[in-house]
Each structure stands twice: as structure tokens, then as C-alpha cells.
N, C-alpha and C positions, 0 to 999 in steps of 0.2 A: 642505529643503522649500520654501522661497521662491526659490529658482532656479525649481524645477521648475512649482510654480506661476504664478511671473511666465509663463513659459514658455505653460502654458496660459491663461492669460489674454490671448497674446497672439496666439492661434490656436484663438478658442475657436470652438463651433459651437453651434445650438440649433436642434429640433425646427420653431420659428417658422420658420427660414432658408430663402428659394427654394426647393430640392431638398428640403428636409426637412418643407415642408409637408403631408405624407402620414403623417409620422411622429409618432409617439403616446409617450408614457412606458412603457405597458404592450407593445408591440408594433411589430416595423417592417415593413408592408407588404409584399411580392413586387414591387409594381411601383414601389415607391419603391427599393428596390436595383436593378431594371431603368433607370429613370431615373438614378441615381447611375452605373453603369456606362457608359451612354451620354453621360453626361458628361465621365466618366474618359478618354474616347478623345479627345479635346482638353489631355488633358494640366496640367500645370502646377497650380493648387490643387486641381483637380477632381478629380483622383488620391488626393491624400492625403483628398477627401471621400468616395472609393469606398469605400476603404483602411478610413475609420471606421466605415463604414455595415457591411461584411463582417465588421469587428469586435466589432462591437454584435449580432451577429446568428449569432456564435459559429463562424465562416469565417475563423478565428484562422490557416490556414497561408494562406490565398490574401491575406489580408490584409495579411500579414508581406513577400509577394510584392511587393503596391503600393506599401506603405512604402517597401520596399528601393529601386522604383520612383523613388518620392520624392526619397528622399535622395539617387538617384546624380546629381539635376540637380538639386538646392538649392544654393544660392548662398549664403544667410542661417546662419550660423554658429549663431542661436538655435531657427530651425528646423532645423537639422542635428538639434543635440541634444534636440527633442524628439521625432525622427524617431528619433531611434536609442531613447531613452523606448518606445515606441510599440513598437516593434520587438521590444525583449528583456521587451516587455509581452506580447507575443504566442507568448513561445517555451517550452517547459517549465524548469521553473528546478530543478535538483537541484543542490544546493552545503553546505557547510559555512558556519554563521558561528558566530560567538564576542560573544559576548555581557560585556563584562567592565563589571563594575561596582568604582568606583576609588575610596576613601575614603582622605582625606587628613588626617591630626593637623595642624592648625596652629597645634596652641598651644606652649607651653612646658613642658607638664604632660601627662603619659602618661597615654592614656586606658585605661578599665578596663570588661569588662564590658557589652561592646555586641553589639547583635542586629541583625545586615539581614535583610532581608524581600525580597524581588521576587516577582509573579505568577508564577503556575505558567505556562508554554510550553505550550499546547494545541493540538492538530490541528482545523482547520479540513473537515471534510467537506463535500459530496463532493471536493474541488479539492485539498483541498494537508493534507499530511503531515508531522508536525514529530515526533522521533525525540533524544530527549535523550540522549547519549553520553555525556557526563563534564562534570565539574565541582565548583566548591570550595561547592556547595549541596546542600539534604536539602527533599527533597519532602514538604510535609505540608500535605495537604487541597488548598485553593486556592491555597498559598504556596510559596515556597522559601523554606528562611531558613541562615542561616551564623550562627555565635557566636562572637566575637574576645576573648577572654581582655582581651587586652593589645594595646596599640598605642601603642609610645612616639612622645616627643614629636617634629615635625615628621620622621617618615615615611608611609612609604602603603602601603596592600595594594590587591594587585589580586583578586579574586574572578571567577574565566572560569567561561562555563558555554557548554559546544558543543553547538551543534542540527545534527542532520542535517537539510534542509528542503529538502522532493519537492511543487512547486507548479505544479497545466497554470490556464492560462487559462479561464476559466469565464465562463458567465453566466446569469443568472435568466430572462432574458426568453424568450418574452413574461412580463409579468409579471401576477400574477392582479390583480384588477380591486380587491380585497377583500382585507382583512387581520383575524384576529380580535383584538377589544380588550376593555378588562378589562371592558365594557357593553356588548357589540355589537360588529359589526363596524368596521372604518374605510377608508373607501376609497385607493383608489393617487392619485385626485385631492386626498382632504383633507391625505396626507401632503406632496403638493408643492406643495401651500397654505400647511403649515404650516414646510416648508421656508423658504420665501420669507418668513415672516417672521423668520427669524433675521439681525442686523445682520452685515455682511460687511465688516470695514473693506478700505479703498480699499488704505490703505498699510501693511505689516503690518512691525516689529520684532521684535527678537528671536529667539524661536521659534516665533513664529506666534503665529493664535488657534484653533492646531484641537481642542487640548483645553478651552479654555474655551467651545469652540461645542458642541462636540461633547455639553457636559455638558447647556448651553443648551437646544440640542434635545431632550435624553431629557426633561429637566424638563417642557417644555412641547407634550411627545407625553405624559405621562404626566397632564397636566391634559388632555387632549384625549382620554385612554381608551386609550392604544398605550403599550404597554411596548417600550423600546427599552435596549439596553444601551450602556456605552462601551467600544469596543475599543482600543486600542495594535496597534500595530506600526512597520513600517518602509518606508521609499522605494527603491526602488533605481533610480540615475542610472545613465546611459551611462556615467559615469567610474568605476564598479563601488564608488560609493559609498553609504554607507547611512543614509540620516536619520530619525531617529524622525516619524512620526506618528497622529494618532488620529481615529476617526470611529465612526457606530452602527451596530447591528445590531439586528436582528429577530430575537428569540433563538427562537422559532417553526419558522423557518425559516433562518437564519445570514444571510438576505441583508441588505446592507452598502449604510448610506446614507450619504454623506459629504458634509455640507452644503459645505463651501468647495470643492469640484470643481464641486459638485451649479449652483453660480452661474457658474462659468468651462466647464462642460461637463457638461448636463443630463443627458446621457444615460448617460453612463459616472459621474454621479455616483449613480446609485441602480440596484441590483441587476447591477453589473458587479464582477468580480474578476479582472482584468490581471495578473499575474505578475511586473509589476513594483512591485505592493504588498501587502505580506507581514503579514498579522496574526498576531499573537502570542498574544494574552493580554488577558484581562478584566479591565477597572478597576473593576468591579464591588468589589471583592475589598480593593483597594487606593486610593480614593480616590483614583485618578488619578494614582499613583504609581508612576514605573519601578522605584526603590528609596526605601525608607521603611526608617531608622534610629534606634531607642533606647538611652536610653544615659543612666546614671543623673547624671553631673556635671554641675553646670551652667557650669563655667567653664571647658567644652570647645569647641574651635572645630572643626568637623570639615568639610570640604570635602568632598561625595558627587557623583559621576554615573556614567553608564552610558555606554558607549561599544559601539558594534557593527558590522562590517567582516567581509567575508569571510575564509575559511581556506584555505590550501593545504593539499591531503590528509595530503602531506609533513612541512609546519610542525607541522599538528595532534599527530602519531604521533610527530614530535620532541620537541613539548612532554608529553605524556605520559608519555616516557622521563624527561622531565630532571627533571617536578615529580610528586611524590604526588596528583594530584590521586584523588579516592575514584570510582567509578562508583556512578553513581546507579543509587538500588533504590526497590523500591516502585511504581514508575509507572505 
């Protein structure tokens, strides 16, 4: 995730900008895409500004076109790769990925009697389809959960759970003017009022701050009268990599506001869905947790995360033969 957003931060655009002075949160003009185009015929950044505009405005194959545009005369190896972001942001995404969550005994004393949890995988309407296949979890309610007997001392299990996932490019816009809140309405302006006040550090560690924003936000859309939920998902880079991330939703209507895009790129930060970011699953559920594990010892040290990467159709059908894993029912 912070590749990716250094990346847009370093190519970002906003509605304020020259060309984009016609452009609104809620709407992008006809003659503001006619001026971007006529721009584009000079080439060089202006292209990849057409590129955005056709994007935003849900002209995802002609867009895909400028990009391609783009990148065959970029010279900058970090716009390369957010050109190519951009690009497999625009195309339908139908793939395999695998999901595996890895807990690790590191203690000296065999563990006994533990329960993981992760969010239930949910399809995202109208856009994108998610298609549970197999795996070492049992679906109950908003959960999956596993139960491990036994886990002796310093070893690890792995727990896979395979999604099939069918995702086209989408977007809200125009976007309506008004939103219903829990006293009233709330407008599309007071939401990116209230965006703007959320703090955006400069220089981000670690794993980011997009779940601690992301939570920031609901709280103080829900003092403001707007119910907003927290989603999870995933990144997908050029290098067919996958990094977790998280942002809001308007559970009303499912459109998706992500405040730390929402400051590096206005416009794709509220009511766009790119194909190159993949929501999963409601933290609603799970307090903002990929995987949440109990477990009655306390002088257990147990090492937990989630790992997720694409599948070969191949590997997947392999690994099926070679492990019992159970098909999930109920769903």
C-alpha cells in the first residue's frame, strides 16, 4: 500500500487544477472532457489527464487506451508503474486468490483448544462477485471460524480459503447531491468537509494509517448524522501483488469513500471502484480484524497473519487433490 500511494501522491490531480476547474465532486461536465481531450492532443501529461477524466466518467475501455498511451513514452519508472495501476484498474479482473491465514506456536508449550475467526467474503454489487470455493473455514452468520484442537510447540498451520473473484470497473458518478442520515439528510459537500478534517500524516510507517483513518472517519460521520461502515480489502499492483487495505462505505448505497486516496486524488477517492481495489469484507463484524484468535492459555505466544496472492487455476486443483480441504456449505 505505500508504494502504491507514495506513487499517487506523486501524480496526484484535483478538481481545483486548470482543466479541472469545471469539475465538481458530484459530476464531470461534457465540456470539461471536451477540454481535457483537446488537451490530450499535445501529449505528454495531458494524456494521462484525459486518460483520468474518461475514467472518472466511466469510459473505462477508451481510457485503458490513453493509459496504454501513456506508458509507451514514460520514461519515469514510478510513473511507469502507476500507469500500469491504472491500466489493470480499468480492465475486468476474473481470477483466483487464496487467502491464507498462518498461526504460528512460538512457545515451548503446545497449544490447546483455539478458535480463528475472519470475516465472512462478501460480493460487492453491482461491480464485483466473490464465489467461495474451498477452504479450511465454516461459515457462520458474518464469520468464518476454524477450531484447532492442538497445536504443538513451535510449529504453524496454514488455513487457505479460495475466492473466485469477477470484478468490472465501476462508478457512482454523477454522484447525488444528498445522502440519507440518521436526522436528515447530509449533503455530498458536508461529506468532503468532513473528509478534510481527518489528519493525513505526511510520512506513513508500517502498514499505514488506513484502518485507523478509516475507523476515524465513521466515528465522526456518525457524530455528524451519516452512517458509514469500515470495509477491508486488497491492492492490486502491477507486479500482481496484493496488499491489504481498508476504507468506508455507505452501506445505503455500497459507494466507497477512502479518505487517504480521497487527499492524494479527490476524485477517485469517493464513489469510484477501479478493479484494481478489491473489497472483501465488513469490519463491522470484527473490529477491524483480518483474523481474531481465542485461546484459553495464557503462557502462549502465538504469531497470527493473513497472507493473500493470486492462484494459478492449475496450483489451486493441485492443491485440492493433495489436501482434504472441506467445500464450503451453507453460503
Amino acid at each position: 500500500m505505500n508504494i502504491l500511494l507514495a506513487v499517487l501522491l506523486s501524480y496526484a490531480y484535483s478538481p481545483g487544477d486548470s482543466s479541472w476547474n469545471l469539475v465538481t465532486l458530484g459530476n464531470i461536465p461534457e465540456r470539461a472532457i471536451l477540454f481535457a481531450e483537446l488537451a490530450a492532443k499535445e501529449g505528454g501529461r495531458s494524456t494521462i489527464d484525459f486518460a483520468v477524466m474518461l475514467e472518472m466518467t466511466g469510459r473505462f475501455a477508451e481510457a485503458e487506451r490513453c493509459y496504454n498511451l501513456a506508458l509507451n513514452s514514460a520514461t519515469d519508472s514510478l510513473l511507469s508503474q502507476w500507469l500500469e495501476n491504472r491500466i489493470s484498474g480499468t480492465r475486468t479482473l476474473d481470477t483466483l486468490v487464496i487467502l491464507s491465514t498462518v498461526i504460528s506456536n512460538m512457545s515451548d508449550t503446545d497449544a490447546m483448544d483455539i478458535s480463528v475467526e475472519i470475516p465472512l467474503p462478501e460480493s460487492h454489487a453491482p461491480y464485483q462477485r466473490i464465489e467461495l470455493l474451498a477452504g479450511a473455514f465454516v461459515a457462520e452468520g458474518n464469520l468464518m471460524k476454524q477450531h484447532i484442537d492442538l497445536l504443538p510447540s513451535r510449529t504453524t498451520v496454514v488455513l487457505p480459503l479460495i475466492l473466485h473473484i469477477t470484478q468490472q470497473p465501476y462508478i457512482f458518478r454523477p454522484l447525488p447531491s444528498h445522502y440519507p442520515g440518521i436526522s436528515g439528510s447530509v449533503s455530498l459537500e458536508d461529506i468532503s468537509s468532513l473528509i478534510r478534517t481527518i489528519p493525513i500524516p505526511e510520512t506513513e510507517t508500517g502498514q499505514g494509517p488506513c484502518l485507523e483513518i478509516a475507523y476515524l472517519l465513521r466515528d465522526r460521520a456518525a457524530d455528524a448524522g451519516l452512517e458509514l461502515h469500515v470495509t477491508g480489502g486488497l491492492l492490486r499492483t502491477c507486479t500482481d501483488s496484493l496488499l491489504f487495505h481498508a476504507w468506508n462505505q455507505i452501506p445505503e448505497t455500497g459507494m466507497p469513500i477512502d479518505a487517504v486516496l480521497f487527499f492524494t486524488d479527490s476524485l477517485r477517492g469517493i464513489g469510484h471502484c477501479s478493479s484494481d481495489f478489491i473489497p472483501l469484507w465488513n469490519f463491522e463484524y470484527t473490529d477491524g480484524h483480518e483474523v481474531s484468535v481465542f485461546y484459553p492459555q495464557q503462557n502462549i505466544n502465538l504469531d497470527i497473519s493473513m497472507q493473500a496472492s493470486f492462484a494459478d487455476p492449475d496450483f489451486v486443483a493441485g492443491l485440492l487433490k493433495l489436501f482434504p480441504i472441506r467445500l464450503i456449505t451453507g453460503i
